[in-house]
N, C-alpha and C positions, 0 to 999 in steps of 0.2 A: 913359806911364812913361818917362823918359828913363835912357838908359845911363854917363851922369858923375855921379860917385859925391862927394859933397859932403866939405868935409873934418869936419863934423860925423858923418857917418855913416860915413868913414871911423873916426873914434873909436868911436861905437859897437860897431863892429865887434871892433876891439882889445877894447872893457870886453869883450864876451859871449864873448869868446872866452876873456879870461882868467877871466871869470866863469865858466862850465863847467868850464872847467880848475881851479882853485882847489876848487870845490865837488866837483869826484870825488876833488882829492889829501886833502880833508878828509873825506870820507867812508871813504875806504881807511883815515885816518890814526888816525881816532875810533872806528873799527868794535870792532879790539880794544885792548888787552882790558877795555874794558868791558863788548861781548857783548851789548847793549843792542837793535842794530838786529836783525829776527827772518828776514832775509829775504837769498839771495845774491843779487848784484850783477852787473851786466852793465857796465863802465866805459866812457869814449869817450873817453878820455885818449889824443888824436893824431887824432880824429877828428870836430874841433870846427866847422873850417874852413865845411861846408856848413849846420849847424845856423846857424852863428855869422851868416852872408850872408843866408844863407833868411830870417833873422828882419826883415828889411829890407821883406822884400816881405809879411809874412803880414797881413793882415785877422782881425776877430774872426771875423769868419763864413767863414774858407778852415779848411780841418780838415785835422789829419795823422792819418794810421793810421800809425802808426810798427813797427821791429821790436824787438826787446826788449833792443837796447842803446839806450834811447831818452833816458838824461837830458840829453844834449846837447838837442835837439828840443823835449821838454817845455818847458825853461827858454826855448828861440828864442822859443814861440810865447808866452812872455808867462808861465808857471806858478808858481804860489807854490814857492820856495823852502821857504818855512815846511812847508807841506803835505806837499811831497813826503818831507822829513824824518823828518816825523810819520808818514806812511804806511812808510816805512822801518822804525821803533822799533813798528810794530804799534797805532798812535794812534787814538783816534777822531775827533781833526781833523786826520787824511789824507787824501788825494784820494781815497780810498776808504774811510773809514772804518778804515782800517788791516788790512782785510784781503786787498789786492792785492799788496801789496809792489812789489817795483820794475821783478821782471817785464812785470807786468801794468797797470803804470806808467796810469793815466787821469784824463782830469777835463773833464766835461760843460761846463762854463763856459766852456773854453776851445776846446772844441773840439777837443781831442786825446784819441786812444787808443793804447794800444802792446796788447804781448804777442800773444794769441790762440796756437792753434796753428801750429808753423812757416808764415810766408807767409800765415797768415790772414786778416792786419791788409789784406793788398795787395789782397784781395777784396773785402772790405767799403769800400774806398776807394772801388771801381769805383761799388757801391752809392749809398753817399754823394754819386756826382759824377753819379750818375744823379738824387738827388732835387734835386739844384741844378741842372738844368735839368727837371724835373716844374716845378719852384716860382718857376723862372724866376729866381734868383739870378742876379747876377753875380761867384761867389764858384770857388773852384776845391777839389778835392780832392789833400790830397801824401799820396801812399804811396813808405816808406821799406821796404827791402828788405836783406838781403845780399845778398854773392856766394852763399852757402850757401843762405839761401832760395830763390835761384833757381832753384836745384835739383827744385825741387817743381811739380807737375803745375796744380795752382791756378791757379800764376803766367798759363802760356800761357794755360786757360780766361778768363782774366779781361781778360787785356791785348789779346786777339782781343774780346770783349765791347766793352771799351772801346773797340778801334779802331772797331768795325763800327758801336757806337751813336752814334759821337764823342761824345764826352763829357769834363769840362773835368778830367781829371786829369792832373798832374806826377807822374811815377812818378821814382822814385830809389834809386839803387842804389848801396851804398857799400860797394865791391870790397876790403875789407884782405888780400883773396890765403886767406884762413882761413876753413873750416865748424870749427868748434872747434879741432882738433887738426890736422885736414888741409889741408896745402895744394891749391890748386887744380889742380896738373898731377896729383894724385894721383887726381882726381875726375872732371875733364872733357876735352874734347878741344879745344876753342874756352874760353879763359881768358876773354874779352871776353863779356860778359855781351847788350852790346847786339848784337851781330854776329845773339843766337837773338831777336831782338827785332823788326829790323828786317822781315821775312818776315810782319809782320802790319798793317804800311802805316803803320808809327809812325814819326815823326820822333825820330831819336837823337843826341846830344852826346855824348863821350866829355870828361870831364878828367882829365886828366893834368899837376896842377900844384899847389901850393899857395899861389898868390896872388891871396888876397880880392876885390882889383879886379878882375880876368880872369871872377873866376867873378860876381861882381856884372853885370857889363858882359852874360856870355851869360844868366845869370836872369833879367835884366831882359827882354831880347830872347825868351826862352822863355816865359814869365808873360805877357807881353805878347801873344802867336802865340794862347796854349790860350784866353783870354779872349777874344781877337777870334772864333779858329773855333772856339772850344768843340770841338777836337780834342784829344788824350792827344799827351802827348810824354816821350820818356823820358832820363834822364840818368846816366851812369855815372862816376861819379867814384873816381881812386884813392886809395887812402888805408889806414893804417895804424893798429893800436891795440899803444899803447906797453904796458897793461897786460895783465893773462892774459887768457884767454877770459872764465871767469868768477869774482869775487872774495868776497871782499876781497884773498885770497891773491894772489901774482904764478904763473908757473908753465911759468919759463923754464929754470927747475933742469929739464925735463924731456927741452931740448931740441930740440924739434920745430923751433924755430926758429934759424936758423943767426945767431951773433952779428953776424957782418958786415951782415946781412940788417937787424938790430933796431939800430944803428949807424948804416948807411945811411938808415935814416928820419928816426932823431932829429934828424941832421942836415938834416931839410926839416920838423922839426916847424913849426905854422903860426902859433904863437905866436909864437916865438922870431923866426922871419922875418920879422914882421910887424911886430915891435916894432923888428928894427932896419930898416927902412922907414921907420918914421913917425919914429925917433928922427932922420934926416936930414930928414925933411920938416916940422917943427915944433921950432922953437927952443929951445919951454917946453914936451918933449915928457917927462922926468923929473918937473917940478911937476904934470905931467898924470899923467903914471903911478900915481904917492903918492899919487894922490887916490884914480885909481881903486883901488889895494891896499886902502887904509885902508876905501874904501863897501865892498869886496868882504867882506872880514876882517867888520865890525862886522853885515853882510846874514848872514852864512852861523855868525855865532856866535849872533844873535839866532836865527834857525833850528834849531840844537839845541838853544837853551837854551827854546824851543817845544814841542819837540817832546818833549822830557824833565820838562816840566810838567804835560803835556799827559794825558789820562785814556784808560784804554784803554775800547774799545765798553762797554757794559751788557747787549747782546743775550751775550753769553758765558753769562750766570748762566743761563740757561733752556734753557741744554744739558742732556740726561743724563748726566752723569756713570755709568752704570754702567756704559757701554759703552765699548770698548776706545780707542776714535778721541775722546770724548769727554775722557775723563782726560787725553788727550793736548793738545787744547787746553786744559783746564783750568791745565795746568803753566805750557803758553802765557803765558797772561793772567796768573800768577803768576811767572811770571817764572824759572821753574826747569827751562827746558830747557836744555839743556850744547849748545853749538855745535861741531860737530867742523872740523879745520883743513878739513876736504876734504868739500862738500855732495852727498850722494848725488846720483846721475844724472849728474853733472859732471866725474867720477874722471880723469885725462888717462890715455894710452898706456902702456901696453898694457890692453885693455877686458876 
């Protein structure tokens, strides 16, 4: 696997990244008030940059267990657009039938899973990277994390697992400083995630940067280490989510985050910097752009207009209706639930 980065795949890079990025500002945009999708949203709007690179290196047979801000990832590894849409609006040609929504984000085909209970996904990866070497693959496991989930007791159990069995996982960890509402000096003592990492004989990366090639250059270098020794290695990348914790709402009216702070990022968002990069490195880098807008626009309308055709399950009818939870999905599937601005569970400050 070599570490110079083509200028074809530097393109790539640019589409996926605008492609992620496009697909959550139309998600937020279309949500309401139509009212149509049945499900809150987890966005990664600022937080493209390693989905965006990662998709460089993934094989159909490498799998992500992701955490449940996962559409950037999904779409890295290859995911139907169409689908994930449709599983959104409650479809029955969603990645789940439409009854996962976006949390629980999966699809067998590709090899990817999100959601689970906090940090769950990062366990089952362990799993996964254990049966790829039972079976003798040469394929790897990526478990995606937050700073927040790191939090959780799991995580150690698992990443001692992995070290001790070596086994071929890329763990990753995408630090935006936030468990919801809280910052991290509010929570830990050691901000650096890899620091409680390193104490179980794992190899760790820190980035601290937003540009594509750099982290292309050390993925390659990483991917290339876990495959030869079929040893875990772990990576901490920092990075920022421009949108609220959880949406379609934004949910900065509340504060928690200081303006100069949300200011400071935007100005290292990884689109924006990237584009003008390549607008000095390629002549006919505007005739390239229009292209990719236009495939982008025409992929992601085709997508909704999929998904809004599209039929919802048939297992619904053979629910009981007399029972209290039952009527409730009934409404579901008819389409007469009222969505409130603010999705229980997810309420910001003060709790």
């Amino acid at each position: 696997m070599t570490n110079k980065l083509k200028n074809s795949d530097k393109l790539k890079i640019y589409y996926t990244l605008k492609f992620i990025r496009e697909a959550q500002n139309q998600i937020i945009k279309r949500y309401h008030p139509a009212d149509k999708m049945k499900c809150p949203m987890h966005f990664c709007t600022g937080q493209e940059l390693m989905p965006s690179v990662l998709s460089l290196f993934l094989k159909k047979q490498d799998s992500i267990y992701s955490h449940h801000r996962s559409h950037g990832f999904y779409l890295a590894k290859g995911g139907s657009l169409k689908k994930m849409i449709a599983e959104f609006y409650g479809k029955r040609t969603g990645t789940n039938g439409g009854l996962a929504g976006s949390q629980e984000l999966s699809n067998t085909d590709i090899n990817f899973y999100s959601g689970t209970i906090l940090s769950g996904a990062l366990s089952m990866a362990v799993g996964d990277a254990f049966a790829k070497i039972y079976k003798k693959e040469n394929s790897i496991s990526v478990a995606v994390i937050g700073d927040g989930g790191m939090e959780e007791g799991i995580v150690y159990e698992s990443l001692n697992i992995a070290s001790k069995m070596r086994l071929p996982a890329l763990f990753i960890c995408e630090n935006n400083n936030y468990s919801t509402h809280t910052h991290l000096r509010e929570r830990v003592i050691n901000p650096k995630a890899f620091n409680k990492v390193k104490p179980f004989g794992i190899k760790c990366t820190y980035i601290n940067h937003q540009n594509p090639e750099k982290l292309y250059s050390k993925l390659s270098q990483i991917i290339t280490e876990i495959k030869k020794t079929k040893k875990p290695q772990f990576v901490e990348i920092q990075t920022y989510r421009f949108n609220g914790h959880v949406g379609p709402e934004g949910d900065d009216h509340f504060n928690y985050r200081p303006k100069n702070e949300i200011e400071f990022w935007k100005k290292k968002d990884p689109v924006l910097l990237y584009k003008k990069y390549l607008s000095k490195k390629f002549n006919n880098f505007k005739k390239l752009e229009k292209k990719f807008d236009l495939k982008i626009k025409k992929v992601i309308d085709a997508a909704f207009i999929y998904a809004e055709k599209s039929k919802f399950p048939k297992d619904f009818k053979r629910y009981n209706f007399n029972n209290t939870y039952s009527k409730v999905v009934k409404k579901f599937y008819k389409n007469e639930i009222k969505l409130f601005k603010e999705q229980e569970g997810h309420k910001p400050k003060p709790y």
